[in-house]
C-alpha positions in Angstrom: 59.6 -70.4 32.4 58.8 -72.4 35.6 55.5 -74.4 36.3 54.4 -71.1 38.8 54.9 -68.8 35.5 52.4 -70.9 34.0 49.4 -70.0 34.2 46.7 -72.7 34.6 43.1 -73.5 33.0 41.3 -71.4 35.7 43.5 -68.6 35.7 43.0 -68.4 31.7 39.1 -68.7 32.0 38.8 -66.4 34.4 41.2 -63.9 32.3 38.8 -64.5 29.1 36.4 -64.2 31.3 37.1 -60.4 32.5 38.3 -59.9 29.2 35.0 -60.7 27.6 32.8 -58.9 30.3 35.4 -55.5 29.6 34.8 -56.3 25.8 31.1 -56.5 26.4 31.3 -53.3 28.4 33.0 -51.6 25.7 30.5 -52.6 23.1 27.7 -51.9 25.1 29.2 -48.1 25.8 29.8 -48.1 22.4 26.5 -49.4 21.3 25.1 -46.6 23.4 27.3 -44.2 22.9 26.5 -44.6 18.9 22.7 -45.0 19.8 22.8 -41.4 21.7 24.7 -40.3 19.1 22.1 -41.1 16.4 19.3 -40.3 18.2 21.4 -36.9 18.5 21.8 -36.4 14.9 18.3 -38.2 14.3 16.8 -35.0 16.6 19.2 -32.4 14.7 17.6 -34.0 11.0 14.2 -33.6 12.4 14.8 -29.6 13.9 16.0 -28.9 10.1 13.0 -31.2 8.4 10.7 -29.0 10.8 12.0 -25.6 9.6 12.4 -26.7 6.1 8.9 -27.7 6.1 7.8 -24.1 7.7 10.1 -22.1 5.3 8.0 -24.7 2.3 5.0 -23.4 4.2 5.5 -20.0 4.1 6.8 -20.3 0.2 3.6 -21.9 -1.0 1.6 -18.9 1.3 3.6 -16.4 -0.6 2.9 -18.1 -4.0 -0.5 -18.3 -3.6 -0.5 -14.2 -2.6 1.8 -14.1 -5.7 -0.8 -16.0 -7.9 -3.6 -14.3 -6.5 -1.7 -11.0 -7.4 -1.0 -12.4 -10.8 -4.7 -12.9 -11.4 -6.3 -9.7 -9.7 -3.2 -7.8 -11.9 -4.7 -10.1 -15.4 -8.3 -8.9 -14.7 -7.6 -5.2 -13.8 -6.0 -5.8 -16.7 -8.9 -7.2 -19.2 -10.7 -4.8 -17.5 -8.8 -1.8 -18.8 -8.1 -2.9 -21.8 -12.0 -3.6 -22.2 -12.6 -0.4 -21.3 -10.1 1.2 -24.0 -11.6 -0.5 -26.6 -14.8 0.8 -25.8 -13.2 4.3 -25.4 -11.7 3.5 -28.8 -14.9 2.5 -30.6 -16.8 5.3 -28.9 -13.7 7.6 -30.3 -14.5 6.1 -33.6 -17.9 6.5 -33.8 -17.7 10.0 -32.4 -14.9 10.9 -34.9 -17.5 9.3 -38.0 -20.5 11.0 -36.5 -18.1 14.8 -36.1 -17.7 15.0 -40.4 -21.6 15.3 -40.8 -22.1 17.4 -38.1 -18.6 19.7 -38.7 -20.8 19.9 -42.8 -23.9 20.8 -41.3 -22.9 23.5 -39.0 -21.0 24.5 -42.1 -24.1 24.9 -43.8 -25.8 26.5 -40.8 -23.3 29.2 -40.8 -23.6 29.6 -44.4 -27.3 30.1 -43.8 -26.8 32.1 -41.0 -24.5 34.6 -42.8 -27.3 34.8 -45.7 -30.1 35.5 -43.6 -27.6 37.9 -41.8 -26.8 39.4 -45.0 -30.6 39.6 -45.9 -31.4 41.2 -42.6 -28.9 44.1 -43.1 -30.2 44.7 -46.4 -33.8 44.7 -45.1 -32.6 46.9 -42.6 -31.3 49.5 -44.8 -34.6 49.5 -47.3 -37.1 50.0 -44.1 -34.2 52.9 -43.0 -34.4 54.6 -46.5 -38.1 54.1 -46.7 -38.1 55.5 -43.5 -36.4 58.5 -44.7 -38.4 58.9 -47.8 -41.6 58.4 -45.7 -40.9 61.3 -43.2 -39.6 63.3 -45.9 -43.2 62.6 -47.4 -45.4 63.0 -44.4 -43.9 67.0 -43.7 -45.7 68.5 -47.1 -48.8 66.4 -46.5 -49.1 66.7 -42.7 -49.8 70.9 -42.5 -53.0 70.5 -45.4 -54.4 67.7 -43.6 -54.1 69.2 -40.0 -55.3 72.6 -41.5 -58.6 70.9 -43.3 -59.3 69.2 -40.0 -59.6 72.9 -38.4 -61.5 74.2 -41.3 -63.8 71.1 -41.1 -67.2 71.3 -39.1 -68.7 68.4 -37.5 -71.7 67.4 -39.5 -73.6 66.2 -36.3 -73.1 68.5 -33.0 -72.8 65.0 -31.0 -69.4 64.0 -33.1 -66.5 65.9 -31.9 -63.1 66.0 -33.1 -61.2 63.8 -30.3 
């Protein structure tokens, strides 16, 4: 190596020199590049934390239709089965009150078939005492007619009708 292949104090700073402004050039791309970068992904996180927090909006909606479902569906249900046991006791009282009534109109149709009984055999006496009465008035009906001819009014103003 010769003294001209040497390279002297200046020449050395001024190499470190551009070195250190191409290093410092390079880190600062770098530093931006990695700050564009995160703000990249940083926009990206905060596009998926948006729809995340609109699909958690539209889960809690549906769970509160769901819970309001659930409730309307637990009333309706009270509500019918309030009403069955009603119908139920209503059944049972109607089904307690039927026996009495079922031996009563028991009894009313045995009554019924007496006093039918009792009619039919009234109605045959007044037929046979009809009989015997028309059988009686035909022998007693020509005297009495005949002594109504023969008879004279005992006053000239009464007249036979």
């Amino acid at each position: 190596m010769s003294m001209t292949d040497i390279p002297t104090f200046e020449s050395l700073a001024q190499r470190i020199s551009e070195s250190n402004r191409r290093a410092l050039a390079r880190t600062i791309l770098l530093s931006l590049a990695t700050i564009v970068i995160a703000g990249l992904f940083l926009l990206s996180l905060l596009r998926d934390l948006d729809r995340a927090n609109d699909q958690l909006k539209a889960a809690r909606t549906d769970a509160a239709t769901a819970i309001a479902a659930r409730d309307k569906a637990q009333a309706d249900q009270k509500t019918a089965t309030d009403a069955q046991k009603t119908a139920t006791d209503a059944l049972a009282a109607a089904q307690d009150a039927l026996k009495p009534s079922q031996d009563a109109l028991a009894g009313a149709r045995a009554a019924l078939k007496a006093e039918t009984d009792k009619t039919a055999e009234l109605q045959a006496t007044i037929t046979t005492l009809q009989g015997q009465l028309a059988g009686a008035k035909k022998p007693t009906e020509a005297p009495i007619a005949d002594a109504a001819k023969k008879a004279k009014p005992a006053h000239p103003a009464a007249k036979a009708p």
